[in-house]
Backbone bond lengths (Angstrom), bond angles and torsions (degrees), N, CA, C in turn:
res aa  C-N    CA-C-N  psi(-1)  N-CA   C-N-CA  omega(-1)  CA-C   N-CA-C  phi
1 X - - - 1.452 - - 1.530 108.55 -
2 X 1.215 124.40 121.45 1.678 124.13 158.59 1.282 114.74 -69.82
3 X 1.530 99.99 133.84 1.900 98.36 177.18 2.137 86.54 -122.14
4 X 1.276 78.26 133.51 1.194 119.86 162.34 1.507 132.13 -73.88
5 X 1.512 147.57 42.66 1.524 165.04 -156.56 1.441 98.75 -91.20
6 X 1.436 121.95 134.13 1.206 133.25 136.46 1.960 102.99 66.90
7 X 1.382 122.31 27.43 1.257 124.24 -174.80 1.483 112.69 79.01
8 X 1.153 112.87 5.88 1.657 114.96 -165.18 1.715 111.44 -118.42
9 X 1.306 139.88 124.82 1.011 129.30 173.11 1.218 144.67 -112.66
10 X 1.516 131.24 117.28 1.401 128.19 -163.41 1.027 108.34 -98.68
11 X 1.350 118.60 153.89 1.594 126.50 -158.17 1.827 104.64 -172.18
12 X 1.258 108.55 151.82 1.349 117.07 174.31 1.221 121.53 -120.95
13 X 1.366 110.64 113.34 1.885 136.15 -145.10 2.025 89.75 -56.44
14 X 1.147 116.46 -29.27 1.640 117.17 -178.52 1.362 119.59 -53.45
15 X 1.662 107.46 -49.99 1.141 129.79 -173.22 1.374 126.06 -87.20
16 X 1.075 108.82 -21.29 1.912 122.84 -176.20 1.589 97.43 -79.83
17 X 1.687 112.48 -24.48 1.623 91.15 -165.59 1.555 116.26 71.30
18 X 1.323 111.67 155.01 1.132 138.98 175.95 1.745 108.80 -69.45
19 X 1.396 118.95 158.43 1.318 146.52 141.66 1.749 98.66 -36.85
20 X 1.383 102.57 -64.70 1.503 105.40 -165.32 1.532 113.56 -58.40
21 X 0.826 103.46 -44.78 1.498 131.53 -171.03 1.587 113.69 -53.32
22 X 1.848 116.50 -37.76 1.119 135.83 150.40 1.317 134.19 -32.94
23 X 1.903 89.33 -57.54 1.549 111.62 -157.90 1.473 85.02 -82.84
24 X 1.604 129.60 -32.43 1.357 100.39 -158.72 1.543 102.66 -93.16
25 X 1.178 125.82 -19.76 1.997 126.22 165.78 1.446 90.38 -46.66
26 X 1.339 131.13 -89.48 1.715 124.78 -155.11 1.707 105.93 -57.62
27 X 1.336 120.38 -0.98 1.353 113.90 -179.51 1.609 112.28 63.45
28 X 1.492 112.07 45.95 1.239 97.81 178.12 1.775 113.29 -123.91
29 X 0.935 122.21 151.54 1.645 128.45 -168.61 1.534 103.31 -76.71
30 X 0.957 115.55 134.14 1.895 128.49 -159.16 1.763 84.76 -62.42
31 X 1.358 124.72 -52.66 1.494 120.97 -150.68 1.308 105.88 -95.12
32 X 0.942 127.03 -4.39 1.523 127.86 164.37 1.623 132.39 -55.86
33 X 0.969 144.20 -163.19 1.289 141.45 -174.57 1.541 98.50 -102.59
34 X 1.556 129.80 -61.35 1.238 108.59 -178.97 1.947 119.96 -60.88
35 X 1.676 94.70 -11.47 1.616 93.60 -169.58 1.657 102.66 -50.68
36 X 1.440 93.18 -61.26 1.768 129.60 -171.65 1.599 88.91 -27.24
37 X 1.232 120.82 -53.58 1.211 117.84 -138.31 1.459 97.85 -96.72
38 X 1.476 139.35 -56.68 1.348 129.43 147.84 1.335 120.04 -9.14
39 X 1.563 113.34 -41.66 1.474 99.25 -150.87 1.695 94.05 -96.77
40 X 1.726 114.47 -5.05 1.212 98.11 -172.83 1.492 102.26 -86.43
41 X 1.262 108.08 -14.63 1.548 118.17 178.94 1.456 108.83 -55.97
42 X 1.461 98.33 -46.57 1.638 113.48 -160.95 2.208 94.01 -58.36
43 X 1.489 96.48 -54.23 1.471 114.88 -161.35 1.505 101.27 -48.10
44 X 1.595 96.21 -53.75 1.708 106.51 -171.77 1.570 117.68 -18.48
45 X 1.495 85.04 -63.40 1.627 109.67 -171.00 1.812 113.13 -67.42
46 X 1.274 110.89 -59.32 1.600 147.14 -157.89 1.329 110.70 -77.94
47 X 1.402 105.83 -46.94 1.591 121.56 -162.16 1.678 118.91 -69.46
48 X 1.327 117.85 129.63 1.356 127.59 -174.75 1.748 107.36 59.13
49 X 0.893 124.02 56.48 1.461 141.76 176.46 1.475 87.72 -73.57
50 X 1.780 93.53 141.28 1.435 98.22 174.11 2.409 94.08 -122.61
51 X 1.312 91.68 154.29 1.307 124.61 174.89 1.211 119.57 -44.38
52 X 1.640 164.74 81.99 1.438 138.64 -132.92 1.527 75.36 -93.30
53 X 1.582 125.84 -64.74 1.191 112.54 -160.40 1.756 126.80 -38.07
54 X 1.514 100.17 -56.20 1.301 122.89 -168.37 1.314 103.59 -41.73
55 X 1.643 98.00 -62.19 1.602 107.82 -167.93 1.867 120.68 -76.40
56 X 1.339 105.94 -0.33 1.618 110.44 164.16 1.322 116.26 -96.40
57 X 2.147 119.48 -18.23 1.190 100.00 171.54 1.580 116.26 -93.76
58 X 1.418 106.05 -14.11 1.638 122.25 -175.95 1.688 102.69 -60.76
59 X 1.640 108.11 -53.98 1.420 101.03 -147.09 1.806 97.60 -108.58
60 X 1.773 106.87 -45.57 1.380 108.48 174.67 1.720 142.91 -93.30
61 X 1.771 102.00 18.51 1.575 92.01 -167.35 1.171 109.35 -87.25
62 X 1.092 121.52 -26.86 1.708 98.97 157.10 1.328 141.64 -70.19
63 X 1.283 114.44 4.58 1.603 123.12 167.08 1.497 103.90 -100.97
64 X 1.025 150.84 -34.83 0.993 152.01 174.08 1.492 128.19 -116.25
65 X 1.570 127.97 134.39 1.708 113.37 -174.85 1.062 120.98 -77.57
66 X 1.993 133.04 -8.01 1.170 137.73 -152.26 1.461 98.90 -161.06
67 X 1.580 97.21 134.83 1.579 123.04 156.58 1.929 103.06 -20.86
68 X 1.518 87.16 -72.99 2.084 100.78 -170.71 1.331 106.97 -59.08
69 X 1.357 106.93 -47.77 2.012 101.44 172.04 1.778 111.20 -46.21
70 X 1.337 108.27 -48.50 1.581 101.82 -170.26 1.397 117.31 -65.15
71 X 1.759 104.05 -42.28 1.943 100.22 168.88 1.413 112.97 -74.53
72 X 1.228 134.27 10.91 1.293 116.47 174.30 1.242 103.36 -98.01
73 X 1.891 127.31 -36.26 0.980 126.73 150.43 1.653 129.22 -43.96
74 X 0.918 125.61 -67.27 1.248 130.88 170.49 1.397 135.52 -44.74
75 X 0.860 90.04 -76.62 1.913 108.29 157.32 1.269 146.11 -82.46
76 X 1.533 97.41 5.39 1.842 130.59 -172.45 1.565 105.08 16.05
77 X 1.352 102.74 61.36 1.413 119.30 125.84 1.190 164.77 -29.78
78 X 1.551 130.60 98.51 1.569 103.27 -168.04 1.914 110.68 -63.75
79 X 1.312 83.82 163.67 1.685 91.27 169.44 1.124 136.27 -51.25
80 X 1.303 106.21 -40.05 1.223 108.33 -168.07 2.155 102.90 -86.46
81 X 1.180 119.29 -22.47 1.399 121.21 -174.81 1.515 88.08 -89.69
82 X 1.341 149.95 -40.81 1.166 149.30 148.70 1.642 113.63 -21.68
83 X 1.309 132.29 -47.52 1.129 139.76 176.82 1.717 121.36 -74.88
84 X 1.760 88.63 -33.61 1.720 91.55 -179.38 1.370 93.46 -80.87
85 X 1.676 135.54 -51.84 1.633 127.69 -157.67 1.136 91.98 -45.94
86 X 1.533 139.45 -61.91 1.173 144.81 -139.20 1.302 106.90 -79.62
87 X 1.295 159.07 -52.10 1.523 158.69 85.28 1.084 126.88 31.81
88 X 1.655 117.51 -41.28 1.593 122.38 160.39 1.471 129.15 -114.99
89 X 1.505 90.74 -17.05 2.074 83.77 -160.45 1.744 74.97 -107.72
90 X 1.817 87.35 172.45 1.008 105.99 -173.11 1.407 121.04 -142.51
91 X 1.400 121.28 -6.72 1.385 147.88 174.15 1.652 116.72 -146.45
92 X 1.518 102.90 142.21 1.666 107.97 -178.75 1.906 96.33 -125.63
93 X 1.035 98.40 161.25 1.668 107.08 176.29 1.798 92.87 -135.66
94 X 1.215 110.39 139.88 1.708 108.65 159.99 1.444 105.02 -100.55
95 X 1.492 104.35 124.44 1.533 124.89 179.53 1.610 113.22 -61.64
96 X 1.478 89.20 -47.34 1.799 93.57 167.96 1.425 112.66 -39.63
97 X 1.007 130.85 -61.04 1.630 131.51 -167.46 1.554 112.05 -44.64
98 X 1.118 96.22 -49.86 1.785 129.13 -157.06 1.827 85.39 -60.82
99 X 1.088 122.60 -75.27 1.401 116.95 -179.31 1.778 114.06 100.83
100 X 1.139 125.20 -158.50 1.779 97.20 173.82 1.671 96.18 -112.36
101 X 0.933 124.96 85.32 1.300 158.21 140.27 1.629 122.33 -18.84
102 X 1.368 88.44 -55.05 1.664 101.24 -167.39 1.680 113.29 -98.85
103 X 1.204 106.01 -11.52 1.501 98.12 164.38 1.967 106.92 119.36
104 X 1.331 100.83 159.41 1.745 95.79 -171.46 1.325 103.24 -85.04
105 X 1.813 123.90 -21.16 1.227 125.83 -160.02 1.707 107.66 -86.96
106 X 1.335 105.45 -13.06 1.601 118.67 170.09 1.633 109.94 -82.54
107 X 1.676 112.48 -46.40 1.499 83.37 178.52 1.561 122.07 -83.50
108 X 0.847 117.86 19.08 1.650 115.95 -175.10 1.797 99.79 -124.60
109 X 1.423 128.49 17.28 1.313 106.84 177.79 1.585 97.79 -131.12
110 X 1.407 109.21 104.55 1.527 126.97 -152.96 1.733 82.52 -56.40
111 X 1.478 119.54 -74.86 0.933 112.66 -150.20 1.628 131.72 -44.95
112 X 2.051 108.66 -45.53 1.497 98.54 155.69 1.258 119.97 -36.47
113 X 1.437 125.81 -52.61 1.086 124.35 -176.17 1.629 127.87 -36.85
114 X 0.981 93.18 -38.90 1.539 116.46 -162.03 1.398 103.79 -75.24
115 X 1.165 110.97 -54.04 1.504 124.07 157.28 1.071 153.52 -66.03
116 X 0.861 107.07 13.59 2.294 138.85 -164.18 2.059 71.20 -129.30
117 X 0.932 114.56 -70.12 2.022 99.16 -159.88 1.364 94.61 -85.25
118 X 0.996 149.45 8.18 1.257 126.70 159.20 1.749 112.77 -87.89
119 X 1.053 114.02 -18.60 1.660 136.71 176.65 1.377 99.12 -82.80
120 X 1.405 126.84 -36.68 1.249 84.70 178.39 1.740 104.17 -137.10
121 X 1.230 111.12 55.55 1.515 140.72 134.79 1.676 104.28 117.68
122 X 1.437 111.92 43.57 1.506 104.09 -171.00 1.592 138.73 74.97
123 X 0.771 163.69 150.60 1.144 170.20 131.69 1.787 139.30 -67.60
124 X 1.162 122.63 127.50 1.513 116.99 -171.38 1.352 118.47 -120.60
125 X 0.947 139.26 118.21 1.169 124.73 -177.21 1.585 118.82 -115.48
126 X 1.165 112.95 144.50 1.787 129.94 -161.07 1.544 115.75 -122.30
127 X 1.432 130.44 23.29 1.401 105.59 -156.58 1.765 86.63 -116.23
């Protein structure tokens, strides 16, 4: 399940599936016009994912002793969802960056919607 906190989204690269993986369920050709557009959908969300582990032992283990200490810091987190990200997820994207990207006709048509997160394992939201 992806949970969704604070504009930011964690997700586990296993479960989200591929770009490809998308294009080839709707049967659509990567270079085509609907490809383009799937895949910016796909990117919106997916794209340039950063590492929680990597980047708390790379940049923060000496400021902090724990995975959950750093997202509670960082992302002021409760503890206890601090304990599960860290335990399950494995990548975050900031939504802020991303911007609306994917188009007005995507956020207002529940049902794509519905079907882009059910493909790639649901969605949770925490804020």
């Amino acid at each position: 399940m992806n949970l969704k906190f604070n504009n930011f989204l964690f997700f586990n690269k296993s479960e989200t599936g591929t770009r490809r993986r998308l294009l080839q369920r709707y049967k659509i050709k990567a270079n085509s016009y609907a490809g383009k557009v799937v895949s910016r959908i796909y990117d919106s969300y997916f794209g340039n994912a950063i590492n929680i582990k990597r980047e708390f032992s790379r940049y923060y283990k000496k400021e902090f002793k724990t995975c959950e200490e750093y997202l509670i810091c960082r992302f002021n987190m409760p503890e206890d969802l601090a304990k599960r990200v860290c335990n399950e997820k494995k990548y975050y994207v900031d939504l802020n960056w991303k911007g609306d990207q994917v188009g007005y006709a995507f956020s207002h048509d529940d049902e794509l919607k519905e079907q882009f997160w059910s493909f790639v394992g649901g969605i949770e939201y925490e804020d």
